[in-house]
GUFILO-166106 format. One record per residue (C-alpha): x, y, z. Coordinates in steps of 0.5 Angstrom, whole numbers, plus 500, padded with zeros to 3 digits. Example, Ala and Ser with C-alpha at 12.3 -4.5 7.8 and 13.67 -1.06 7.14 Angstrom:
# GUFILO-166106
site u:525 | v:491 | w:516
site u:527 | v:498 | w:514
***
This chain:
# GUFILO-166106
site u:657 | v:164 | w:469
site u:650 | v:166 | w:467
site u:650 | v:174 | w:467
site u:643 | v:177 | w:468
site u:640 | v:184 | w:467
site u:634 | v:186 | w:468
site u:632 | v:192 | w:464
site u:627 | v:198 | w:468
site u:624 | v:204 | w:468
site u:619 | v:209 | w:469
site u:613 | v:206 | w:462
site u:614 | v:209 | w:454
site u:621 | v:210 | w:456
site u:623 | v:205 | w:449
site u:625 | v:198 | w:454
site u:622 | v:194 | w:450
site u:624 | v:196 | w:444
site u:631 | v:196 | w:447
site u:629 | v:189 | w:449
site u:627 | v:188 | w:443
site u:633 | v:190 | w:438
site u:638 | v:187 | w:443
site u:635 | v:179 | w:443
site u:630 | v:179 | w:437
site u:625 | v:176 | w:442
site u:619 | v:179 | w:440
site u:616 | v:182 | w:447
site u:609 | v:184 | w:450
site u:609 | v:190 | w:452
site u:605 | v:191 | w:458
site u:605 | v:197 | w:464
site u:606 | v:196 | w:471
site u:600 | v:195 | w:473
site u:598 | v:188 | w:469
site u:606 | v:185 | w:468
site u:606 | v:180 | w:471
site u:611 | v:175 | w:468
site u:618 | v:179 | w:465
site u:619 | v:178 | w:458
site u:626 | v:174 | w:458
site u:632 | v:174 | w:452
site u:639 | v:171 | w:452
site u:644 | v:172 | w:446
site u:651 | v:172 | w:445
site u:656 | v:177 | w:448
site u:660 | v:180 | w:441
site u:667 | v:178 | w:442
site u:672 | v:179 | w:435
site u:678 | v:175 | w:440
site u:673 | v:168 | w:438
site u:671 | v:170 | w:432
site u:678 | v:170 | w:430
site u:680 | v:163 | w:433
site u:674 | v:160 | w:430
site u:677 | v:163 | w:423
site u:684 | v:160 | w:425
site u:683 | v:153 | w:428
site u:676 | v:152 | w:424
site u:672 | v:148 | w:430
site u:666 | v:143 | w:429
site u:663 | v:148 | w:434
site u:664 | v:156 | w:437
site u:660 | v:157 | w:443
site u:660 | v:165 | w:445
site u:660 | v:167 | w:453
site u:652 | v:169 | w:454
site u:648 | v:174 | w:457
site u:640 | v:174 | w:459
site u:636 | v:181 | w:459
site u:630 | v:181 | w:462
site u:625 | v:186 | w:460
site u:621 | v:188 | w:467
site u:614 | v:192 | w:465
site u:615 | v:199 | w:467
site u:616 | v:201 | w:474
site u:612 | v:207 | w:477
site u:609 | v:211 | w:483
site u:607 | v:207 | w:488
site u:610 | v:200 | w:486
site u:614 | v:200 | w:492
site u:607 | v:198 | w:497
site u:608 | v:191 | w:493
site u:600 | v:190 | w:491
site u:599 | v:185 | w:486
site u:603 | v:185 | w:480
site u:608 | v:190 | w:483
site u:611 | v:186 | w:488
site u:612 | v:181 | w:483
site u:616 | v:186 | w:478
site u:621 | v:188 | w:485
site u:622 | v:179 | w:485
site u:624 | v:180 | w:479
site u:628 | v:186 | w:480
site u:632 | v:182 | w:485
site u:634 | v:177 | w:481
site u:638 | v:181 | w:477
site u:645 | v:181 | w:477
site u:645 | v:188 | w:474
site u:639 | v:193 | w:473
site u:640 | v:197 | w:466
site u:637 | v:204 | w:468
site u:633 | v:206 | w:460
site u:632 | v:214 | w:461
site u:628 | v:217 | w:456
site u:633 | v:222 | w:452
site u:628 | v:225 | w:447
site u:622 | v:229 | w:444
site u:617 | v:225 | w:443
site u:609 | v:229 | w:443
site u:607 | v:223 | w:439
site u:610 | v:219 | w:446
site u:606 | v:221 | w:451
site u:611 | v:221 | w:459
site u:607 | v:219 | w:464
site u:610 | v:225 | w:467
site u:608 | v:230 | w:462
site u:615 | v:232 | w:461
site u:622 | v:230 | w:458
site u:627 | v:230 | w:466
site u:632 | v:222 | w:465
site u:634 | v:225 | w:471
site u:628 | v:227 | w:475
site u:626 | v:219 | w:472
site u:631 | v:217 | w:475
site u:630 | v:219 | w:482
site u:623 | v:217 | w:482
site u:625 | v:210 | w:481
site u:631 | v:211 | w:486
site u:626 | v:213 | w:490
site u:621 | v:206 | w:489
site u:626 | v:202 | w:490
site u:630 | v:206 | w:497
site u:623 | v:205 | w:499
site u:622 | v:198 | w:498
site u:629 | v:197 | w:501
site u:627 | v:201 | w:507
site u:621 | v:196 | w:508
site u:626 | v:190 | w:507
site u:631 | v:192 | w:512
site u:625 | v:194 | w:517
site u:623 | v:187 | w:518
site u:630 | v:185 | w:517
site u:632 | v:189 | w:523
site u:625 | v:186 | w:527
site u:627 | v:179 | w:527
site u:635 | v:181 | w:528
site u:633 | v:184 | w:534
site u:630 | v:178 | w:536
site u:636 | v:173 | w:535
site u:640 | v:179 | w:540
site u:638 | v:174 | w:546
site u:641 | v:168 | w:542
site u:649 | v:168 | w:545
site u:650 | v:165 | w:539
site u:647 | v:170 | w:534
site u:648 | v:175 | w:538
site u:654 | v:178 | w:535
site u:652 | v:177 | w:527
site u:646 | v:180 | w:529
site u:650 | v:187 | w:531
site u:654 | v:186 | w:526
site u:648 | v:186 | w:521
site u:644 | v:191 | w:525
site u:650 | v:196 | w:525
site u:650 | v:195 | w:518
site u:642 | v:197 | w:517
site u:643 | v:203 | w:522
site u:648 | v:206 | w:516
site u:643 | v:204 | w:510
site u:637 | v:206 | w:514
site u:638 | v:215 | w:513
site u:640 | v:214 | w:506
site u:635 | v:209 | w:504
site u:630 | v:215 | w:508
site u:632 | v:219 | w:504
site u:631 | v:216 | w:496
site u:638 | v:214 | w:495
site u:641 | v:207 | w:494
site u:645 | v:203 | w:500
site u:650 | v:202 | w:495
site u:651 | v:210 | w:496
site u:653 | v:208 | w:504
site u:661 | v:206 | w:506
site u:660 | v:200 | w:510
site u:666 | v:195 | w:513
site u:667 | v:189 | w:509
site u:664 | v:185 | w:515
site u:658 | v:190 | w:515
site u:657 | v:189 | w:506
site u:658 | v:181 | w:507
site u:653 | v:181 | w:513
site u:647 | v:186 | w:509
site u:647 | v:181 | w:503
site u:643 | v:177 | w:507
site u:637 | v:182 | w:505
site u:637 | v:181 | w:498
site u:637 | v:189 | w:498
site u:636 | v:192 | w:491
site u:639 | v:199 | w:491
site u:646 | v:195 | w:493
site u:645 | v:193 | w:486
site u:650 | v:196 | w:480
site u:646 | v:200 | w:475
site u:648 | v:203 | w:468
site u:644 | v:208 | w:465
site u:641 | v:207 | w:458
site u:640 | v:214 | w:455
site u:635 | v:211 | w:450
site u:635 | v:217 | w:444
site u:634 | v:220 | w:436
site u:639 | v:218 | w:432
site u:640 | v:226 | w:432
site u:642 | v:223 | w:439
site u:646 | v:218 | w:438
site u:650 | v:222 | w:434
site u:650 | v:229 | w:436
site u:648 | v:229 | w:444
site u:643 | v:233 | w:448
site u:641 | v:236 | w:454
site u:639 | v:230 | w:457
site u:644 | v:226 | w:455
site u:650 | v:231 | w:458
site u:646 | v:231 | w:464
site u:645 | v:223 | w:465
site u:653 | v:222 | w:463
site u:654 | v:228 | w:468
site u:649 | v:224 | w:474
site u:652 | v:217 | w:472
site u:660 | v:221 | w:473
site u:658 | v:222 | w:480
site u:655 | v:216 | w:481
site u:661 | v:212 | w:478
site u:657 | v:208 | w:473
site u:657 | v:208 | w:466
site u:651 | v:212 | w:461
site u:651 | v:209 | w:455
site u:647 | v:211 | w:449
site u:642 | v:209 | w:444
site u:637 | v:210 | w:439
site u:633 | v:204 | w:441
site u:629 | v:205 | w:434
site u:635 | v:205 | w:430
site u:638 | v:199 | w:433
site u:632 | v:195 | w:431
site u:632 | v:197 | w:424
site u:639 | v:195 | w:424
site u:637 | v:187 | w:427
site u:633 | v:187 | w:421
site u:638 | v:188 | w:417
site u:641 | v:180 | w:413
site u:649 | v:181 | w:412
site u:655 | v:184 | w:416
site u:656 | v:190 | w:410
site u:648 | v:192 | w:411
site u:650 | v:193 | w:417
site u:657 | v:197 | w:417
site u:654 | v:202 | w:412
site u:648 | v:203 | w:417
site u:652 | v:204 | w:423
site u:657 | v:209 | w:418
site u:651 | v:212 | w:417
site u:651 | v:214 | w:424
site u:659 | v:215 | w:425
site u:658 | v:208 | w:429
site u:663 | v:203 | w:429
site u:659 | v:198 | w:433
site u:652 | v:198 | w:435
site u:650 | v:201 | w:442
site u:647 | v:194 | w:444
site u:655 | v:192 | w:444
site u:657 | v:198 | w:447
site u:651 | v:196 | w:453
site u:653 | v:189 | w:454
site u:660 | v:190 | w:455
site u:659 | v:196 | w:459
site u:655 | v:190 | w:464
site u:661 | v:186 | w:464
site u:666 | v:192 | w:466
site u:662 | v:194 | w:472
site u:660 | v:187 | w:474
site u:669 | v:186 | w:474
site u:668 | v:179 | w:469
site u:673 | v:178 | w:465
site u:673 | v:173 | w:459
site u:678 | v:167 | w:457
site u:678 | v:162 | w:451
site u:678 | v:155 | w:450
site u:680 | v:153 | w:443
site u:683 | v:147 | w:439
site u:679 | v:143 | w:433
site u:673 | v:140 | w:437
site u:671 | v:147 | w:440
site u:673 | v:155 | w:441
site u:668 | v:157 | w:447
site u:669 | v:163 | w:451
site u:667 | v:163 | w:458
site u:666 | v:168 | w:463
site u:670 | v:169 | w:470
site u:670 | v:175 | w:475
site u:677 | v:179 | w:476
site u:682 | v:176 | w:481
site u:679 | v:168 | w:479
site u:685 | v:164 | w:479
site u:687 | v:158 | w:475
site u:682 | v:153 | w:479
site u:677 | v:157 | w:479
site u:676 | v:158 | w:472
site u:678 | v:150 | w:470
site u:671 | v:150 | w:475
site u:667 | v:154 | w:471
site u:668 | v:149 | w:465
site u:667 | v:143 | w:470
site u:667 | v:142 | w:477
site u:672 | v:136 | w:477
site u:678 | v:140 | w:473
site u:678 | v:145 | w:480
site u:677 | v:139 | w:483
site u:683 | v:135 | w:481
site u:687 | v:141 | w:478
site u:694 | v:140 | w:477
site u:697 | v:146 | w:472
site u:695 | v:150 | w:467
site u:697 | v:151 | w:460
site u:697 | v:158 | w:457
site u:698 | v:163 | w:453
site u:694 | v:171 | w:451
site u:689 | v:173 | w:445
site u:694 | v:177 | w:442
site u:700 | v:173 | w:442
site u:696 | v:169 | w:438
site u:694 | v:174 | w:434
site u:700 | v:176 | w:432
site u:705 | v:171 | w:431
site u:699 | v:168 | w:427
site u:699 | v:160 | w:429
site u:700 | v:156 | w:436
site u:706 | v:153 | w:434
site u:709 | v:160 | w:432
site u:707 | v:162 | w:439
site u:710 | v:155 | w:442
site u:716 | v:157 | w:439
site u:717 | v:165 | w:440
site u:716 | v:161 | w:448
site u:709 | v:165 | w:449
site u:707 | v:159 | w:452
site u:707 | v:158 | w:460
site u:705 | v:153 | w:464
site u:701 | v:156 | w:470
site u:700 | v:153 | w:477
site u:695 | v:154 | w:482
site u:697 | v:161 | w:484
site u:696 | v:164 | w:477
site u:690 | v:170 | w:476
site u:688 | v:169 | w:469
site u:688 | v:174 | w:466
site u:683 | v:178 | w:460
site u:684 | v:174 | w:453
site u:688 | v:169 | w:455
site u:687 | v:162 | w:451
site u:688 | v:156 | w:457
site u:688 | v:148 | w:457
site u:687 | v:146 | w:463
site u:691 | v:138 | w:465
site u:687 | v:136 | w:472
site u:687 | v:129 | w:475
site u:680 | v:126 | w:478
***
C-alpha cells in the first residue's frame, strides 16, 4: 500500500526545503502561478522493529514500507478559479491520500511573506479558504447533473442520497471551512466520495520554524497546536534548515550528536511520517525469514486475508491460516525458536486482525 502526501502552502513557507530534507531529492522551487509539474520523492518509512530483525536474522534483502511526498508549488489567493497552472496544482492536491499543512512559524525579514506578516493560522484560513471554494464549484456541478438523473427511477434514490449529502456540505464550504468538518450518515460519507472533494482530506499541520522554535516553542506554534487540538489533527514541529543539514551528515553518530544538540531524540521528518501513518489508521506488520525482512502497510481493522493480499493477490485468494507471533516477543525472548518454545507462536484464521508489529507467515492454497 503506497501512501502519498502532498505537501501545500501558501509561497516562502519553507515547502520545498521540508521536501528537500525529507527525500534528498533536489527540487525546483516555483510559485503558484508557473508550477506546472509537482516535484515527487518517495523514501523509507523509519522503523527500529525492521532494523532489529535485519540484525537478527540477517536477510539477503531488507525492504522498508515507503511513502511518497509530492511537493506541490505554492498555493495562493485565487488559485480556486482553476486558470492554468492552478488548476493543475488542485489535480494534484486530489491525489494526495494526506495534505501535510506547512505554516510559517518564524521571523524572517530577509524572507519576505507573501502576506507581509507572520499569522500560520490566518495562513491557514486563506487556504482553507482556496480549497472550500474549489470544492463548493465541484459540488455545484455535481448537484447540476445529480438533479438530472432524479428522473431516472434507477438513479433516483442514490441521487438524493448524494444531494442530501451536498445540502449539509454546501453551508460549510460557503463558509471556508472543510466538508470533513460536517457530520454526515455513512451512506451519506460513502455517496460524497464520488466527488473527490479536497477538504474531505485529513491534514497535518507542519509548524516549519528555528531551531530556537524547535526547541523552545513560540507564539506561533502554540496557536497552531492549539488550532490543530480543535480540529483533531496533529501539528508537528520542524526547523526545515536544520534537518537539512542533518541529511547531509554521512554517519548515525554525526547525527545523534546533532539531534542532542537540539534535546532531539528523532529527527522531525520521523516525528512527520509517523504522525501521517496514525492519522491515516496504517498499521505496520513483518515478514522475516533468511531471504527477506520486509515491512508492509495495512489499515486498522484489516484481517489476516487481507493483509496476505497486500503482498499478493493469490495468498488472499487461497488463504488458508496464518502463522504469527509480536515484535516484541521476538524482542524479548531473543530468537524465533525461544518464541516458538515460551508458546508465542499462534496460528490464526480468517477472523484474526492483524495487529501493529506482528510478525506473519502466511500458508495459502492457489
Amino acid at each position: 500500500m503506497a501512501l502519498n502526501c502532498g505537501i501545500v502552502g501558501l509561497p516562502t513557507v519553507g515547502k520545498t526545503t521540508i521536501f528537500t530534507a525529507l527525500t534528498r531529492v533536489k527540487a525546483e522551487v516555483s510559485n503558484y502561478s508557473s508550477a506546472k509539474n509537482p516535484n515527487l520523492g518517495i523514501i523509507a518509512v523509519p522503523d527500529a522493529r525492521l532494523d532489529k530483525l535485519t540484525e537478527m536474522f540477517k536477510p539477503k534483502r531488507r525492504v522498508p514500507a515507503t511513502i511518497q511526498f509530492t511537493d506541490i508549488a505554492g498555493l495562493a489567493s485565487a488559485a480556486s478559479k482553476k486558470e492554468g497552472a492552478t488548476n493543475q496544482l488542485l489535480s494534484h492536491i486530489r491525489d494526495s491520500a494526506v495534505l501535510i499543512h506547512v505554516l510559517r512559524c518564524f521571523d524572517d525579514p530577509d524572507v519576505p511573506h507573501v502576506s507581509n506578516k507572520i499569522s500560520p493560522v490566518d495562513d491557514l484560513e486563506m487556504l482553507h479558504l482556496e480549497l472550500a471554494l474549489a470544492d463548493l464549484e465541484t459540488v455545484d456541478k455535481r448537484a447540476e447533473k445529480l438533479a438530472k438523473e432524479l428522473k431516472d427511477p434507477q438513479r433516483k434514490k442514490e441521487a438524493e442520497q448524494e444531494l442530501a449529502a451536498y445540502a449539509k456540505i454546501r453551508p460549510a464550504l460557503q463558509d471556508g471551512r472543510p466538508a470533513r468538518s460536517v457530520q454526515l450518515e455513512k451512506d451519506e460519507a460513502e455517496a460524497v466520495k464520488r466527488s473527490f472533494l479536497i477538504t474531505m482530506k485529513r491534514e497535518i499541520y507542519v509548524c516549519n520554524t528555528d531551531e530556537a522554535g524547535v526547541s523552545k516553542g513560540n507564539a506561533y506554534i502554540e496557536a497552531v497546536k492549539a488550532r490543530a487540538a480543535e480540529e483533531g489533527t496533529e501539528a508537528v514541529v520542524i526547523c526545515g534548515k536544520f534537518e537539512a543539514e542533518l541529511g547531509d551528515l554521512e554517519t548515525e553518530e554525526e547525527k545523534q550528536e546533532f539531534l542532542a544538540e537540539l534535546g532531539l531524540k528523532e529527527p522531525g521528518l520521523s516525528n512527520l511520517i509517523h504522525a501521517a501513518y496514525r492519522l491515516l489508521g496504517l498499521r505496520t506488520f513483518f515478514t522475516a525469514g533468511e531471504d527477506e525482512c520486509r515491512a508492509w502497510t495495512i489499515r486498522v481493522g484489516d484481517k489476516a486475508p487481507q493483509a496476505a493480499g497486500v503482498i499478493h493477490t493469490d495468498f488472499e485468494r487461497g488463504f488458508i491460516k496464518a502463522e504469527v507471533y509480536h515484535f516484541e516477543d521476538l524482542a524479548t525472548l531473543g530468537s524465533e525458536h525461544a518464541v516458538k518454545v515460551a508458546g508465542k507462536l499462534r496460528q490464526e484464521g480468517k477472523e484474526y486482525v492483524v495487529q501493529d508489529g506482528d510478525v506473519i507467515f502466511f500458508k495459502f492454497n492457489v
